[in-house]
Legacy VTK file of the C-alpha trace (Angstrom):
# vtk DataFile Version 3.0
C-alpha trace
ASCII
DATASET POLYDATA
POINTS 250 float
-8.166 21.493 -24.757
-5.189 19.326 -25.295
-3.427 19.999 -21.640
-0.472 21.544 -20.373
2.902 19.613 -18.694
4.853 22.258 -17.358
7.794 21.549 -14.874
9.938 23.804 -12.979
13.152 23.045 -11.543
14.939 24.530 -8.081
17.340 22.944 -5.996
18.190 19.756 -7.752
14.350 19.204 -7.403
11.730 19.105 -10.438
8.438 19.707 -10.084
5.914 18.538 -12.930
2.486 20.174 -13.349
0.405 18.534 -15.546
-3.317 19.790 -15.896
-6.304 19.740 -18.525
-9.568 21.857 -18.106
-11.498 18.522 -18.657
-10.727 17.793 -14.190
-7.133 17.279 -15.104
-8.488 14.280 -17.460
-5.751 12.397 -19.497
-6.085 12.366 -23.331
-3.920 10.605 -25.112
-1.605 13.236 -26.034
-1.336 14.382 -22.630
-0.110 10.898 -21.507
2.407 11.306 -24.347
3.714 14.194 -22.905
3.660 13.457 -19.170
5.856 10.379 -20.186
8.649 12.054 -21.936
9.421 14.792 -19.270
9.372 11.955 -16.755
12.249 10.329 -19.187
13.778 13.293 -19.570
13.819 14.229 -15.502
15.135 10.908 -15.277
18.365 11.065 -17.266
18.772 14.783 -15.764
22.317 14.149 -13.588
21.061 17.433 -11.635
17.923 16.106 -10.539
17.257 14.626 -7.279
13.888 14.802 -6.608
10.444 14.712 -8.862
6.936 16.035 -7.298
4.321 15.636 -9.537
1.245 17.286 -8.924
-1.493 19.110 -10.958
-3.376 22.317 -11.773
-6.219 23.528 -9.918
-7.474 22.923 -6.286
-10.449 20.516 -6.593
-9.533 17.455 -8.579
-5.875 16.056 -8.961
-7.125 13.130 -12.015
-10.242 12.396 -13.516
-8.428 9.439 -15.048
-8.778 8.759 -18.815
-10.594 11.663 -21.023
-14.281 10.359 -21.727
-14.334 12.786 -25.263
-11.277 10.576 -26.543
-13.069 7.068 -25.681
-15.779 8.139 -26.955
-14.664 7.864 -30.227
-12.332 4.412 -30.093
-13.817 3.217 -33.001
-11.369 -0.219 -33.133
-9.172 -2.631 -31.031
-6.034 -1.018 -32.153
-7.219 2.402 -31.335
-8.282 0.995 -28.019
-5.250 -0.382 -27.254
-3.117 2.405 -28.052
-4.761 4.373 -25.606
-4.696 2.287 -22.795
-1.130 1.924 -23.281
-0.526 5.160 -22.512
-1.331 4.732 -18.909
0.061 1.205 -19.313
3.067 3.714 -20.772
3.357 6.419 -18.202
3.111 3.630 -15.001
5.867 1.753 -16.704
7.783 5.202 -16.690
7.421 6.432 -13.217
8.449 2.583 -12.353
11.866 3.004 -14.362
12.629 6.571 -13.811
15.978 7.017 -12.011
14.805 9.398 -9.663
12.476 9.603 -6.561
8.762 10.419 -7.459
6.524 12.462 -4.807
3.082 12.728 -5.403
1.116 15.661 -4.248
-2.552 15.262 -4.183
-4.619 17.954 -3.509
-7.952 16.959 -4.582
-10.489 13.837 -5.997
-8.984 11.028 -7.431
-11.048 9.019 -10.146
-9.728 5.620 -12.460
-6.396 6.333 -14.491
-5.752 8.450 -11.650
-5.217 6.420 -8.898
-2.967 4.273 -10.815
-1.115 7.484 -10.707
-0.776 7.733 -7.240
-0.447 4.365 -6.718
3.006 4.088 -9.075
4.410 7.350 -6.690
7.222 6.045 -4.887
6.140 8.057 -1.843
2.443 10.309 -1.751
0.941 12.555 0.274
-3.000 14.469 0.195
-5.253 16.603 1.744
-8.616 15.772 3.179
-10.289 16.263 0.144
-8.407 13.576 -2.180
-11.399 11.148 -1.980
-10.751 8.058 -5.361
-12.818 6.283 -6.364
-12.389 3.861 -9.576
-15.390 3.929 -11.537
-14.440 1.579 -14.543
-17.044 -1.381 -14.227
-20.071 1.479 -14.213
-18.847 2.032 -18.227
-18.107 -1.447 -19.146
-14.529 -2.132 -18.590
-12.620 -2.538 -16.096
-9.238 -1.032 -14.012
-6.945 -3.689 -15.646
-4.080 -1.557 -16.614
-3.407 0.024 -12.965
-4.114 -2.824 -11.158
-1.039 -4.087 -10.473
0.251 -0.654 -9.258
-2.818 -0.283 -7.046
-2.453 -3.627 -5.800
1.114 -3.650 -5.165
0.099 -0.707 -2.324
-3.418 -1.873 -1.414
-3.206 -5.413 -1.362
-5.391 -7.200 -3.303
-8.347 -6.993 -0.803
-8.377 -3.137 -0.866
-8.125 -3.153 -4.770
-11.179 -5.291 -4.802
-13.538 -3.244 -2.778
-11.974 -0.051 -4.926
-12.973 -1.931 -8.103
-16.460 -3.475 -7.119
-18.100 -0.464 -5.528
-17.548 1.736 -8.327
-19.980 4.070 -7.681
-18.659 4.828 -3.786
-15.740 7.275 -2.994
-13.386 6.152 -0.559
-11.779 8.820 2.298
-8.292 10.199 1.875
-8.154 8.313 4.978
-9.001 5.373 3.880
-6.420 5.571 1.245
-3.741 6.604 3.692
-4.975 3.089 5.444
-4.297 1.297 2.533
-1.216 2.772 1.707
-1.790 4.941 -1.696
-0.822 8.040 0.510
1.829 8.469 3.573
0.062 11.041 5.339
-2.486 12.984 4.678
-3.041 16.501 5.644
-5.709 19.030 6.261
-5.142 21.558 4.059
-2.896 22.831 1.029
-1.094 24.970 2.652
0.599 22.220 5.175
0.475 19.521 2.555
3.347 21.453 0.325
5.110 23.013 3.514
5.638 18.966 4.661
6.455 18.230 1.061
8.705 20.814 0.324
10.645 19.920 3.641
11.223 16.665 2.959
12.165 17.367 -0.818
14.858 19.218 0.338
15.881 15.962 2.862
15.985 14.037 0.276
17.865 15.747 -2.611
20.758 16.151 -0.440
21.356 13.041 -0.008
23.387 10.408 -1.686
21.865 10.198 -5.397
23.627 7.127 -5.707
21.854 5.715 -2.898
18.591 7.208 -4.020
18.687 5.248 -7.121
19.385 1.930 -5.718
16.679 2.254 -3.407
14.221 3.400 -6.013
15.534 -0.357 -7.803
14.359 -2.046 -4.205
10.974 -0.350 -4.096
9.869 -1.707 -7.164
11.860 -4.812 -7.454
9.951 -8.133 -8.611
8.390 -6.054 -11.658
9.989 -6.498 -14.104
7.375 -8.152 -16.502
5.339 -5.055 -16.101
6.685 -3.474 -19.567
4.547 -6.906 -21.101
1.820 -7.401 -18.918
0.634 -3.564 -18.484
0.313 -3.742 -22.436
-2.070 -6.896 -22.134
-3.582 -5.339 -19.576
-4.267 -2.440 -22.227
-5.483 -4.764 -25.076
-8.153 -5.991 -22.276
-9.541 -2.525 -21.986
-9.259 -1.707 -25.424
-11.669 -4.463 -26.489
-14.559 -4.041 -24.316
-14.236 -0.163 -24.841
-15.922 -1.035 -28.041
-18.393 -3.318 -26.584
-22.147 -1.747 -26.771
-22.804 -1.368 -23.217
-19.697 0.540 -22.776
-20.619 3.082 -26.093
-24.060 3.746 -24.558
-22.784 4.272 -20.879
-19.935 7.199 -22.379
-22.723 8.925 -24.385
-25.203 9.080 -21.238
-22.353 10.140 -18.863
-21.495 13.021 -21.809
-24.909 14.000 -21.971
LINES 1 251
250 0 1 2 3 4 5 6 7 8 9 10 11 12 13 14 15 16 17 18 19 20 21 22 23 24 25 26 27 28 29 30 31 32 33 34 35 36 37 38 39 40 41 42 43 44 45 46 47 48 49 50 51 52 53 54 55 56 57 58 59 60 61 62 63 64 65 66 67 68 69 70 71 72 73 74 75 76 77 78 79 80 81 82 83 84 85 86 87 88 89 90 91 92 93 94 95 96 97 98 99 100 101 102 103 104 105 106 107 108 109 110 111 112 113 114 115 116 117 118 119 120 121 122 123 124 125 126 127 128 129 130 131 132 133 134 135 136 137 138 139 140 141 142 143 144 145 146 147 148 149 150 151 152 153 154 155 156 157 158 159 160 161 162 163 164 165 166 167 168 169 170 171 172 173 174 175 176 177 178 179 180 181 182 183 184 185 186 187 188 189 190 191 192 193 194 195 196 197 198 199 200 201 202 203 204 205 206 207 208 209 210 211 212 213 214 215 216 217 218 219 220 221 222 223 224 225 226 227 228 229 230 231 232 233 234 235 236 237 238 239 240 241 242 243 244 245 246 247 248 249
């Protein structure tokens, strides 16, 4: 129940599974783990390329793992587990190399903060997101600057109020969380695979710098993503948010 991280590596490209039977949910320790093999991909001299994807064929992230907030029982608990998504965001932002996403299915919360801090992401039809946070008490304050440095903040406000509504891959793609979006599977890794390739043979050097241009301007993110966590972290232990987990787990 605690996850797998698996990554393969072909071609001076890695590709990083990471998948829980929870809908590919994010405990803690799972975080933990995602983080270091991104760290360790991204001192790798013989990788180009990351794609990170997940397990399965229905949901790509449930977000963060409703067991594990369920039993936050203080402010430093709660804000050592936001932190790990404040943590992993902050990775894929620093890593040296070129991150793909690969989205394959629904999108919920923690998730799309995922997608969002891709440097480049593509879907099928059925990656629907949707971030949920406000219908449980807190809010989407860790990822929101990732989101929002794709959406704009317009798009990141609609995400956030209607909580309970999916949005489209399409709509997504619209807003700029995914590049294209395709109708199956199948196409969606022939296109990524392709273009994997492209880019792994070219100049790494170049690679990097332009991974420092995509994400240039922040810089504060290593502080603010962690106040962003201590936000979350106190109002998971409000009331409302306790009795909204243990209806959604019943």
């Amino acid at each position: 129940m605690k996850g797998t991280v698996l990554t393969s590596i072909r071609e001076n490209i890695a590709t990083l599974t990471f998948g829980h039977p929870a809908s590919n949910s994010f405990p803690a320790e799972l975080l933990d783990r995602l983080i270091e093999n991104i760290n360790r991909l991204s001192e790798d001299p013989s990788i180009q390329v990351i794609i990170l994807q997940s397990e399965g064929d229905k949901t790509f992230c449930a977000g963060a793992s409703f067991d594990e907030l369920i039993t936050i029982n203080n402010l430093e608990e709660g804000k050592r587990f936001f932190s790990g998504f404040a943590n992993l965001i902050n990775a894929m932002r620093t890593c040296s190399k070129l991150i793909i996403g690969r989205v394959q299915g629904k999108v919920v919360g923690g998730g799309v903060g995922i997608i969002a801090a891709t440097d480049y992401c593509f879907a099928t039809e059925k990656a629907d997101i949707k971030l949920s946070e406000l219908t449980i008490g807190i809010g989407p304050f860790v990822i929101e600057p990732a989101v929002t440095r794709k959406t704009g903040i317009a798009a990141f406000s609609k995400l956030s109020l209607d909580a309970t509504e999916w949005h489209s891959a399409y709509w997504a793609k619209e807003n700029n969380l995914f590049a294209r979006v395709f109708e199956n599977t199948r196409d969606m890794d022939a296109y990524v695979e392709s273009l994997s390739k492209k880019l792994a043979s070219y100049n790494p050097d170049a690679l990097k710098a332009m991974k420092k241009v995509f994400w240039d301007g922040t810089e504060n993110w290593k502080t603010l993503l962690i106040e962003r966590a201590e936000i979350s972290g106190q109002l998971v232990l409000s009331d409302f948010t306790k009795e909204a987990l243990q209806k959604f787990k019943k």
